[in-house]
N, C-alpha and C positions, 0 to 999 in steps of 0.2 A: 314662420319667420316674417319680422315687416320686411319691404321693399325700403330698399336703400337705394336715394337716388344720387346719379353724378353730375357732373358737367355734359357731358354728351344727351343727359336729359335735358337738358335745361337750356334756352332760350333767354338770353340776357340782355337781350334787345331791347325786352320791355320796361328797364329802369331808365336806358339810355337817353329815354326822349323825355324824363320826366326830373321833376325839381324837386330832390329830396332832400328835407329839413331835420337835421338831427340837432335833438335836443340833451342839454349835457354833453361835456365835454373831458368824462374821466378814462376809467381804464377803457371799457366796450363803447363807449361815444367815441374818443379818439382813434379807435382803431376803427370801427365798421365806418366813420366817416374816412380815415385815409384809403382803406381796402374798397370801398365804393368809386370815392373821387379816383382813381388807382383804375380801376378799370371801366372808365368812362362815363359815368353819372355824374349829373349838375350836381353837385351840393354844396352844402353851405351849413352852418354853426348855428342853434339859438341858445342865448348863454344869458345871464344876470350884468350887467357892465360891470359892479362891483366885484366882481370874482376872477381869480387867477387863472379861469380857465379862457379868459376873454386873450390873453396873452399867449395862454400855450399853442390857442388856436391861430392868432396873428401871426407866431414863430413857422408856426405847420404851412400856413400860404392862405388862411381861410381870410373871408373880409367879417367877421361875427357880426350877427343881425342882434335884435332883444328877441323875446321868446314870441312874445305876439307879434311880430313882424315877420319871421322866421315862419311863423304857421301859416301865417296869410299867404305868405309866398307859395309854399311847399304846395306840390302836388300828394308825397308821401314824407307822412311824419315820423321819427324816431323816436321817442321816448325811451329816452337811457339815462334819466336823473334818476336819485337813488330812490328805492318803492317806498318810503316814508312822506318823501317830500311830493310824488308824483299828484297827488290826488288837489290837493290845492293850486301847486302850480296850473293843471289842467284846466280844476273851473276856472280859476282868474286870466291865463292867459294863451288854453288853447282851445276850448270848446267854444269859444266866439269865431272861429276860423274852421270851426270841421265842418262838412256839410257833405254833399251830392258829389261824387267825385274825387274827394281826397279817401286818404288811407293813415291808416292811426297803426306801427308795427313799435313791438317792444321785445324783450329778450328773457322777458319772464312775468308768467302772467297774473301772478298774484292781484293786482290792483282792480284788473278786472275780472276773476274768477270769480273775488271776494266782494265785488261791486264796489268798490271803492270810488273806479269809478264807470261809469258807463257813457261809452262812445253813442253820438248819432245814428238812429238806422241804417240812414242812405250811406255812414261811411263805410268804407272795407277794414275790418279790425285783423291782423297777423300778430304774428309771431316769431322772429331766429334768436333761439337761445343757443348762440355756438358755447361748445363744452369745455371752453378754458377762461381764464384770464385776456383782456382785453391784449397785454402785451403778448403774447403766446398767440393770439390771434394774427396780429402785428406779424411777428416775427416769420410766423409761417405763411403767411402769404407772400410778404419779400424773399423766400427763399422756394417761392413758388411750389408751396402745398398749401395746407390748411388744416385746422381743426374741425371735427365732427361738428353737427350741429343737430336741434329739432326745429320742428316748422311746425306751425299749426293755423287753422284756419280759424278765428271765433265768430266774424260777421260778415257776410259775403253780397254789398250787396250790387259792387257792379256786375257780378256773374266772372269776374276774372281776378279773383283776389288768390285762388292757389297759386295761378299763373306770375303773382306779383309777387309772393312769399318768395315763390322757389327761385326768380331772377333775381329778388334777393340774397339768399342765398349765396348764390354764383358769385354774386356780384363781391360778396366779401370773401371769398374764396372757401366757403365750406363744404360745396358739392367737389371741390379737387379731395376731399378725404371721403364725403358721402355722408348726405342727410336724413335723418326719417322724422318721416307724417305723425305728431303725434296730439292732442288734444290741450286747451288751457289747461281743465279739470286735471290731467295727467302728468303735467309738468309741472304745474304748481304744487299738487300734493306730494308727488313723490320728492320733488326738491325740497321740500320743507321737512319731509320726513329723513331724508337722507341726511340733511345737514343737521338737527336736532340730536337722531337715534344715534347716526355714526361716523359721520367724518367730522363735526363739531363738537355735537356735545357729548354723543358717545364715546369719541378719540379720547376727548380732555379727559375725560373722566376715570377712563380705561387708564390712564395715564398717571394721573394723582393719584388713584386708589393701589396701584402698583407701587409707586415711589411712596408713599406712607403708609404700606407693607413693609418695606423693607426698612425704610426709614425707622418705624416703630420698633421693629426689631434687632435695632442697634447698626445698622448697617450705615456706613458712612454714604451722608448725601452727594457728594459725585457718584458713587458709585451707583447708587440706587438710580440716579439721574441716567448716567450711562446706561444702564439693560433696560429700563422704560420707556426711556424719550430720545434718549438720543441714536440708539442702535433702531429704534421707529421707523425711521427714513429710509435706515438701508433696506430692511425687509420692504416696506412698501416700495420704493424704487427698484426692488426683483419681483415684486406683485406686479407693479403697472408695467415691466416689461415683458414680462415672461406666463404669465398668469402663477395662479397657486402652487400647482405642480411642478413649472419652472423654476418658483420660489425654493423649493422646497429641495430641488434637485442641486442648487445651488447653497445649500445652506450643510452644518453636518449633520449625521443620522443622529447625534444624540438629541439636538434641537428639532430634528423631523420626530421622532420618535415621543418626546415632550409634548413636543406642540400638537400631535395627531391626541394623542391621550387623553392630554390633562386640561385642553383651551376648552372642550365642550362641559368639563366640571367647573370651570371659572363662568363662562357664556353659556349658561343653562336656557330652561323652559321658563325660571321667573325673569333672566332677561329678555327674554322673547315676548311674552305676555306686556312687559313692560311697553315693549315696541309697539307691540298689538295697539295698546291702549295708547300712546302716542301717536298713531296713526289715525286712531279713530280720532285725538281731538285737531286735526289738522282736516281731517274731513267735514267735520262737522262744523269747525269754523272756532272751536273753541281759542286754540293759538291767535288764531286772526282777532280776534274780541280781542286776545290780552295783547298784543305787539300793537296792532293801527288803531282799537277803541277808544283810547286816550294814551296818543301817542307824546302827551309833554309826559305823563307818568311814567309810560314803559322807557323813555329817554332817560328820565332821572334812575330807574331802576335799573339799565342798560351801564351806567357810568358808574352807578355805585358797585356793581356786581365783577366790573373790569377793574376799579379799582381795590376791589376785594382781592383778587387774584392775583393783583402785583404785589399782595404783602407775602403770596405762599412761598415757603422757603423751596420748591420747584423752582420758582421765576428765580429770586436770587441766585440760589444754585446753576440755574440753566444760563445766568450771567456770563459766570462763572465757567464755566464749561464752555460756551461758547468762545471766550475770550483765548481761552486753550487751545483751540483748532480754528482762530485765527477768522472768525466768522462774524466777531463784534472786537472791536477796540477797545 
């Protein structure tokens, strides 16, 4: 089993005395900068002037620097703009500022796994990828816990870069729920896989190929909408509370009984293989070629592909259905 670490490990001293630069200002920028400033760390905002986030920050109490002013400053920098945009904003306006002494942490590490882009020797490179949403993050610290997080170490080189991850850490309140030590290679691949095989493109898909099953078989689209997508939630909302077995205890035996049977003939061995080989192109870097290689094309083909899926009679229908439980207007 890894080592989970807490608060009572952890030593939070050592952000106290330092000037930490967080860059971006969205869901995880907004909140590890309030959940920092929150428990006693300098910080401060690097943001674009043209962008609404220069406000949300001024509302929050920050005084927003520009991005190369921001890193000049920082002792430790954040990097929370989104991982498309990271790689340019970096060489143009914060690798003029990294050197001997500072520290470069981000929340996932795709950019530098994938060498996108590559930190100074002398700086210290981390890691905190807490396991929710920036607001969830937020929330539970104001209510005095936290969400999970990983940590990982990629460049160490003043000799106290664990030490600065994990007061990290603390610092946003993720040791109040318990962190673990895990590698770039290991969060990056597996997040990428995760998100592709089965909570993105796995779900969606599981999803439309169930609703036009039923669909195709005359079955009226609310209804097919209802047992696919919308009854979705409540089972994984008794997953994420209870595990499988709690799911399961909570549900009737005709649906335990179904679902034990017949899910392993629907999610066989050629979906599995499939995963297989989807995993293998995220290791290999083949994903990373097609998403950041020529990122204006994967954006044109990102917009065309979202706008595909707002014509599926799922979206309208799920309108529709939504509007019914009072969930859209």
């Amino acid at each position: 089993m890894v080592k989970v670490y807490y608060d009572k490990d952890i030593d939070v001293s050592l952000i106290q005395g330092l000037k930490i630069g967080v860059i971006g200002y969205g869901s995880q920028g907004r909140a590890q900068a309030l959940n920092l400033r929150d428990s006693g760390a300098e910080v401060f905002v690097g943001l674009r002037k043209s962008g609404d986030s220069w406000k949300r920050a001024e509302a929050d109490g920050f005084s927003p620097l520009t991005i190369r002013d921001a890193t000049a400053k920082a002792d430790v920098v954040l990097l929370l703009i989104p991982d498309p945009q990271q790689p340019s904003v970096f060489e143009s306006e914060i690798i003029p500022n990294l050197g001997r002494g500072k520290s470069l942490s981000v929340s996932h590490g795709y950019n530098i796994h994938f060498r996108d882009i590559v930190p100074p020797k002398e700086t210290d490179v981390v890691m905190v990828a807490p396991k929710s949403p920036g607001q969830r993050l937020r929330e539970l610290y104001l209510n005095g816990f936290g969400v999970p997080a990983l940590f990982a170490v990629y460049q160490d080189a003043s000799g106290h870069a664990r030490e600065l991850v994990l007061a990290l850490c603390k610092g946003m309140g993720c040791s109040r729920a318990g962190v673990i030590e895990t590698t770039f290679k290991d969060e990056t691949e597996s997040d990428l896989f995760g998100e592709q095989a089965v909570l993105v493109g796995g779900l969606m898909r599981l999803i439309i190929e169930g609703f036009e099953t039923l669909q195709d078989a005359g079955y009226p689209p609310e209804l097919a909408y209802y047992e696919t997508c919308n009854e979705m939630k409540l089972i994984m909302d008794l997953v994420y509370q209870y595990g499988f077995v709690g799911m399961l205890r909570r549900v009737s035996d005709t649906a335990k009984f179904g679902g034990l049977t017949v899910g392993s003939k629907v999610i066989d061995q050629h979906v599995r293989a499939n995963m297989e080989r989807t995993l293998k192109e995220v290791q290999n870097g083949k994903f990373a070629k097609s998403w950041t290689g020529d990122r204006e094309k994967s954006a044109r083909q990102l917009d065309k592909m979202i706008a595909d899926l707002e014509q599926h009679p799922i979206e309208r229908v799920g309108r529709t259905v939504r509007k019914l439980s009072g969930l859209e207007k």
